[in-house]
C-alpha positions as CSV (number, residue, x, y, z in Angstrom):
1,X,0.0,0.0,0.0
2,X,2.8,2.5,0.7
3,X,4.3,1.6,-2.6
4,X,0.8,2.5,-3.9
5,X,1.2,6.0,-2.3
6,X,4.8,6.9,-3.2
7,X,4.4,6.5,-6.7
8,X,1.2,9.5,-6.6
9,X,3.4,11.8,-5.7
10,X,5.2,12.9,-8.9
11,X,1.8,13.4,-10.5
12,X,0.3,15.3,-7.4
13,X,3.5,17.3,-7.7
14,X,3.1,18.2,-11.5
15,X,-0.6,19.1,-11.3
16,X,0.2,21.6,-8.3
17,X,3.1,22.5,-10.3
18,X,1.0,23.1,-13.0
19,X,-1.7,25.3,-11.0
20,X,0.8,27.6,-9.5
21,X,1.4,29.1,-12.9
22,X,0.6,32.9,-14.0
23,X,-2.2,33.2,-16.0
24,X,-1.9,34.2,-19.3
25,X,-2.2,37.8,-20.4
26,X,-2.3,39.5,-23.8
27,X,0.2,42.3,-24.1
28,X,-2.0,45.3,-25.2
29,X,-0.6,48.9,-25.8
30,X,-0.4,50.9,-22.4
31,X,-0.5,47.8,-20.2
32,X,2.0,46.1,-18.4
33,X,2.4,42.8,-18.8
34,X,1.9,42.2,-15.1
35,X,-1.6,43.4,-15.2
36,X,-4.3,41.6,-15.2
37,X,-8.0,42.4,-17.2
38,X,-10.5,42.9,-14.9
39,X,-13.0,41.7,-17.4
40,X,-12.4,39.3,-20.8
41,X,-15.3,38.6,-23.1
42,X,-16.1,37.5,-26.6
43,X,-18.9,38.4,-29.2
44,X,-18.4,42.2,-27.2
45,X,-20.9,45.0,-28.1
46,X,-19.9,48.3,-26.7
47,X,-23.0,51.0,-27.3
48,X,-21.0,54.7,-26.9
49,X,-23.8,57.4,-26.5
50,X,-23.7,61.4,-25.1
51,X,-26.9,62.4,-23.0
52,X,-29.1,59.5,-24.5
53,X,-28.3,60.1,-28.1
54,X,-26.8,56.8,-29.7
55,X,-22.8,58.8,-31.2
56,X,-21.7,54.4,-32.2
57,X,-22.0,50.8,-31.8
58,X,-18.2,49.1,-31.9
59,X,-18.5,45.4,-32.0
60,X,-15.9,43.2,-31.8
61,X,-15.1,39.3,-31.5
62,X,-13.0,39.8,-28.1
63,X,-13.0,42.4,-25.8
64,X,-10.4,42.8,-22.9
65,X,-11.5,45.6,-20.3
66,X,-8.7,47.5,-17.8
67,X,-11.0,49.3,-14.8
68,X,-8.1,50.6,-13.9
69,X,-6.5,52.4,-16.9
70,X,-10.0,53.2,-18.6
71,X,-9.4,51.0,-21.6
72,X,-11.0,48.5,-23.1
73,X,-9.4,46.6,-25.9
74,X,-11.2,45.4,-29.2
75,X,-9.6,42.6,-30.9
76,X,-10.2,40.1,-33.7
77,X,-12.0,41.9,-36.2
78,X,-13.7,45.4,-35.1
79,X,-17.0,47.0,-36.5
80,X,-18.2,50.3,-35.7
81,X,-21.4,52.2,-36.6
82,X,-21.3,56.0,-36.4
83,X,-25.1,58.0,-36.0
84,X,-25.6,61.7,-36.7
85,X,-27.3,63.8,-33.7
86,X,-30.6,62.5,-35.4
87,X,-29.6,59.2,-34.5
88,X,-29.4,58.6,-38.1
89,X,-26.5,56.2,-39.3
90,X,-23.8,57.6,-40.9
91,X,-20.9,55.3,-41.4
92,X,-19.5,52.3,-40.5
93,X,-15.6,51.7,-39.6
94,X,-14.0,48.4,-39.7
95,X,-10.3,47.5,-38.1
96,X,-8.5,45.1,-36.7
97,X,-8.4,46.1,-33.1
98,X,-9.3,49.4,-31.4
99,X,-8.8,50.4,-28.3
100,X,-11.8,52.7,-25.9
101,X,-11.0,55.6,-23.2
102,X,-14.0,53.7,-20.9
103,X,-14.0,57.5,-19.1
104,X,-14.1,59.5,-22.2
105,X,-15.4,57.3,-24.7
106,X,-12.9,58.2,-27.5
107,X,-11.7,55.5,-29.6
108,X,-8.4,54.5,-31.6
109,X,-8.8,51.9,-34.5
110,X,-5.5,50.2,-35.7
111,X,-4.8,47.9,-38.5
112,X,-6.7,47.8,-42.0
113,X,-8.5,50.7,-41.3
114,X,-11.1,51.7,-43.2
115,X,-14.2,54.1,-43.1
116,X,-17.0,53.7,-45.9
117,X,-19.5,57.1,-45.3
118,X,-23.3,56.6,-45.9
119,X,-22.7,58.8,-49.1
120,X,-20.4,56.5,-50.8
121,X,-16.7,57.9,-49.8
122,X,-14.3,56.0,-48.4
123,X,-11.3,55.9,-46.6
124,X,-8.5,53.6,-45.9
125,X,-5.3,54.1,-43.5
126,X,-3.4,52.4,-40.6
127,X,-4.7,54.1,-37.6
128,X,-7.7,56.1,-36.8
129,X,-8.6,58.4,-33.5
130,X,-12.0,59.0,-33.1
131,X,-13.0,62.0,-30.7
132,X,-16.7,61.4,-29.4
133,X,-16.9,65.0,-27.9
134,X,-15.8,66.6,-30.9
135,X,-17.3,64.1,-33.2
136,X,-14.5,64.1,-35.4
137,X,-12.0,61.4,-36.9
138,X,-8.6,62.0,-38.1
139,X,-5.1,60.5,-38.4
140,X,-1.5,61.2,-39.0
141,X,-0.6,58.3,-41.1
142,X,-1.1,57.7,-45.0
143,X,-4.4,57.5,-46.4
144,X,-6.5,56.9,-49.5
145,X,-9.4,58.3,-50.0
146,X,-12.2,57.5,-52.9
147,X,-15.1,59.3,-53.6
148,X,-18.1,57.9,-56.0
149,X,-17.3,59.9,-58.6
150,X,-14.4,58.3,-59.5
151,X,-11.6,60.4,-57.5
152,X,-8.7,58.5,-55.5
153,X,-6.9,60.8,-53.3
154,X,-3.7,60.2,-51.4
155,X,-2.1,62.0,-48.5
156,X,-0.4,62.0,-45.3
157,X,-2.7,62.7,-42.0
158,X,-6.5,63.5,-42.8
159,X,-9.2,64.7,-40.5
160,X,-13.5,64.8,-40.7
161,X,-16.8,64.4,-39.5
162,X,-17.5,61.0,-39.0
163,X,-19.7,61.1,-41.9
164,X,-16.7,61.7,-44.2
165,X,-18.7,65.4,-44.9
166,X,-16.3,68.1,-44.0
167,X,-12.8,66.0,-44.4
168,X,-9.0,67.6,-45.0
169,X,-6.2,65.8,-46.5
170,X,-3.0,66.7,-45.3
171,X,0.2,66.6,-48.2
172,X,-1.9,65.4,-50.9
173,X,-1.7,63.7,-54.2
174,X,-3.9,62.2,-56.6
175,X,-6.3,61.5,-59.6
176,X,-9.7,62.9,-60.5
177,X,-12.1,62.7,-63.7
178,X,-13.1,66.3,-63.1
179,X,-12.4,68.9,-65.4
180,X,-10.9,71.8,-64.4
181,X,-12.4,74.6,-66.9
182,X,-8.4,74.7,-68.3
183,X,-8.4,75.5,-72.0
184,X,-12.5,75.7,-72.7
């Protein structure tokens, strides 16, 4: 019987051994890798509004949540829907990941970026800030922008109204179809 008992032990030891290990945590931008999320969930819907009118909708297949640091982290494929103060939809944002101030409710999108308005423009770039106060988008990176009518226009660092309305390319560069009234 003792023999029995003596030869449990090295697998009693290696399951203990295995339960004292650290959790795993995903490295995320701004968070130490010693931290823990205070809240992990998947299939995440995230509904961002300013005095009870709806400003977006971010979805997301995995959402990791920092109390602490006021983040919460969008990964796996990210979808946002942008509404005009009429609670009218505007645009829709998709991205790899995204990260959201839980305090202030602004938003950074990374990775594949791309914005297609309600109108028909679109834009495409690396990383995109959205400010929820100011209701505004921009970024400092490169970015193409199309229009329906046929214009694809370059730059580097872009800003506009989330419905792609009132925009601003920064060192542009480009084609259009227009004509320019040259030589008529």
């Amino acid at each position: 019987m003792s023999h029995q008992i003596h030869s449990a032990w090295p697998i009693i030891l290696l399951v203990l051994l295995g339960a004292c290990r650290e959790p795993a945590v995903v490295k995320q931008r701004g968070v130490s890798k010693d931290m823990y999320p205070d809240h992990e969930s998947w299939e995440s819907t995230i509904i961002i509004s300013r005095e009870g009118l709806l400003l977006a909708v971010a979805d997301s297949r995995r959402m990791i949540k920092y109390n602490e640091q006021n983040i919460a982290y969008l990964t796996d494929e990210v979808n946002v829907d942008f509404y005009n103060e009429q609670g009218r939809h505007v645009s829709h944002l998709s991205a790899d990941s995204a990260e959201v101030n839980t305090q202030t409710s602004s938003m950074r999108a990374f990775g594949q970026v791309v914005i297609h308005s309600d109108s028909g423009l679109v834009l495409e770039t690396e990383t995109l800030r959205w400010d929820d106060k100011y209701d505004m988008i921009a970024t400092d990176d490169t970015v193409l922008f199309t229009t329906p009518e046929s214009d694809t226009l370059y730059g580097i660092g872009f800003e506009s109204d989330v419905d792609l309305t009132h925009w601003k390319i920064y060192k542009p560069w480009g084609v259009t179809e227009r004509g320019f009234g040259i030589g008529d």
